[in-house]
C-alpha positions in Angstrom: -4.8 -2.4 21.6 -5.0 1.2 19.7 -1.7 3.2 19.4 -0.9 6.1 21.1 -2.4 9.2 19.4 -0.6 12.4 18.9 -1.1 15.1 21.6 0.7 17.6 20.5 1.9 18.2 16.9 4.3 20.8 17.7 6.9 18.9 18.3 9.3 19.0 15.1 9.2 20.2 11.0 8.6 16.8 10.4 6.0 15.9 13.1 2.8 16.9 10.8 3.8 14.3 8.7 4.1 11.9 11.0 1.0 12.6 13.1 -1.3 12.5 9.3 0.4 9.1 8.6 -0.4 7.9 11.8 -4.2 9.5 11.2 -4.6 7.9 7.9 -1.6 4.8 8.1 -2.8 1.2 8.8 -3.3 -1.8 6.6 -6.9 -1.3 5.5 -7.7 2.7 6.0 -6.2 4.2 2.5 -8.2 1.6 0.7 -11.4 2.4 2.7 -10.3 6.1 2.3 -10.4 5.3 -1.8 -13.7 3.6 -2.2 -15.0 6.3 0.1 -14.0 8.8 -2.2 -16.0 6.8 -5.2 -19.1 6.5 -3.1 -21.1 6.1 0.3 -21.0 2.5 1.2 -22.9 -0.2 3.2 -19.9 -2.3 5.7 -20.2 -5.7 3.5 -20.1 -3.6 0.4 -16.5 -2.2 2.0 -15.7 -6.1 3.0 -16.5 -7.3 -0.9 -14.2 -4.8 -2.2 -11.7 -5.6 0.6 -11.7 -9.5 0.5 -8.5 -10.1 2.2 -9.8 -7.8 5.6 -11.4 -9.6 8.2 -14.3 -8.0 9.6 -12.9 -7.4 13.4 -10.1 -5.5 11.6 -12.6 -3.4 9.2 -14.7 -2.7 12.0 -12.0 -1.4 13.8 -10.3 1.1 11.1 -13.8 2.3 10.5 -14.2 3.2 13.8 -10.9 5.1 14.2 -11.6 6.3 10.3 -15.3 7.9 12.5 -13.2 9.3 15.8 -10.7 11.0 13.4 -13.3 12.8 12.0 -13.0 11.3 8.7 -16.0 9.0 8.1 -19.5 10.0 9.1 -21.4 6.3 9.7 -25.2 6.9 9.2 -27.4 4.1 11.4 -31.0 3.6 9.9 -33.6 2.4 12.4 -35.3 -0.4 10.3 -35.5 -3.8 9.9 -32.6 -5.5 9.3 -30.6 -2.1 10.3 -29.0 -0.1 7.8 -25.6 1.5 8.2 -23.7 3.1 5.6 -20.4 5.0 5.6 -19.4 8.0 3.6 -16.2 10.6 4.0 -16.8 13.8 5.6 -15.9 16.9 4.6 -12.4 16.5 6.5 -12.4 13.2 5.0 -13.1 14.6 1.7 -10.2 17.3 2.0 -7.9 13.6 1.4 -9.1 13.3 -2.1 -5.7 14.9 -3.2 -3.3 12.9 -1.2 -5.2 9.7 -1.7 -4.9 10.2 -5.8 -1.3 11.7 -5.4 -0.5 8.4 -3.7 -2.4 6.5 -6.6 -0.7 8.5 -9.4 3.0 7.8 -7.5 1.7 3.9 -6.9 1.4 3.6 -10.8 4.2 5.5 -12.0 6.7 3.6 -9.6 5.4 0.6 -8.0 3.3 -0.4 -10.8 5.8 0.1 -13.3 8.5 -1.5 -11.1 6.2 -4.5 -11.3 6.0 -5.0 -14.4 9.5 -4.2 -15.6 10.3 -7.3 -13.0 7.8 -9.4 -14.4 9.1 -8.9 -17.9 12.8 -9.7 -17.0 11.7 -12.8 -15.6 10.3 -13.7 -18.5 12.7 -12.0 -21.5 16.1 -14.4 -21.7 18.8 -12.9 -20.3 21.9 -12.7 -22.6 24.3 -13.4 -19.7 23.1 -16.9 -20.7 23.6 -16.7 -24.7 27.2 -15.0 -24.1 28.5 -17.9 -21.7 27.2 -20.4 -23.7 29.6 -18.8 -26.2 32.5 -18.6 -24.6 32.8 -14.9 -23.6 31.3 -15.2 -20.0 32.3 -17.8 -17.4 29.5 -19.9 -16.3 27.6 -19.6 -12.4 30.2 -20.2 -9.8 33.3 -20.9 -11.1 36.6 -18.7 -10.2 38.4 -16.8 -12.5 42.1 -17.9 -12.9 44.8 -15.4 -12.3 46.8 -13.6 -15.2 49.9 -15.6 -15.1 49.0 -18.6 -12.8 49.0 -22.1 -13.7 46.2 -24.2 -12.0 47.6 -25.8 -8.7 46.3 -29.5 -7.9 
């Protein structure tokens, strides 16, 4: 079932923002939006460089990707048919969002990635300083200043 589309986008400072996310939002359309941008594509080319969509689903953000106005999908009457999808100009006028979003993806979740990936793998010295006696180990209790140990 398709969402509801804006009808008006007068309705608050923020609502612009809303109504492009909800124009451009959705699993699969910023990554057909970015191998748009690279090049005007054949559907199965889209689906090898998308493995993880199924085709009901790419089929269906193209065609709200062409109602927006963002896609132009060319049909060639031969045999086998021959349909290829390319941005239009209005799709074209994303180029700077999409690579802001890329640019942002790298500096943050990229980053963040991998500077989880490397404390996974580097030691951590809460380890080395319980072992020596500084740090008291996983789940014990700290005794109380002053308290001898009831039992």
């Amino acid at each position: 079932m398709p969402r509801p589309r804006h009808e008006r986008f007068d309705c608050s400072p923020g609502c612009p923002v809303e109504a492009t996310l909800a124009l451009i939002g959705g699993k699969w359309k910023g990554l057909v939006l970015w191998h748009l941008l690279q090049d005007t594509l054949r559907f199965n080319e889209i689906r090898r460089r998308l493995p993880n969509v199924t085709q009901r689903m790419l089929t269906n953000q193209l065609r709200e990707l062409e109602s927006d106005g963002f896609v132009i999908r060319t049909v060639y009457t031969q045999v086998p048919p021959k349909v290829e999808y390319s941005l239009s100009t209005r799709g074209r006028s994303l180029e700077p969002v999409i690579l802001a979003l890329k640019e942002w993806g790298e500096a943050h979740v990229v980053q963040a990635a991998a500077g989880e990936r490397q404390s996974r793998e580097t030691p951590s010295l809460s380890g080395a300083t319980a072992a020596a006696g500084n740090e008291r180990p996983p789940g014990s209790v700290p005794k109380a200043a002053g308290h001898a140990p009831t039992g």
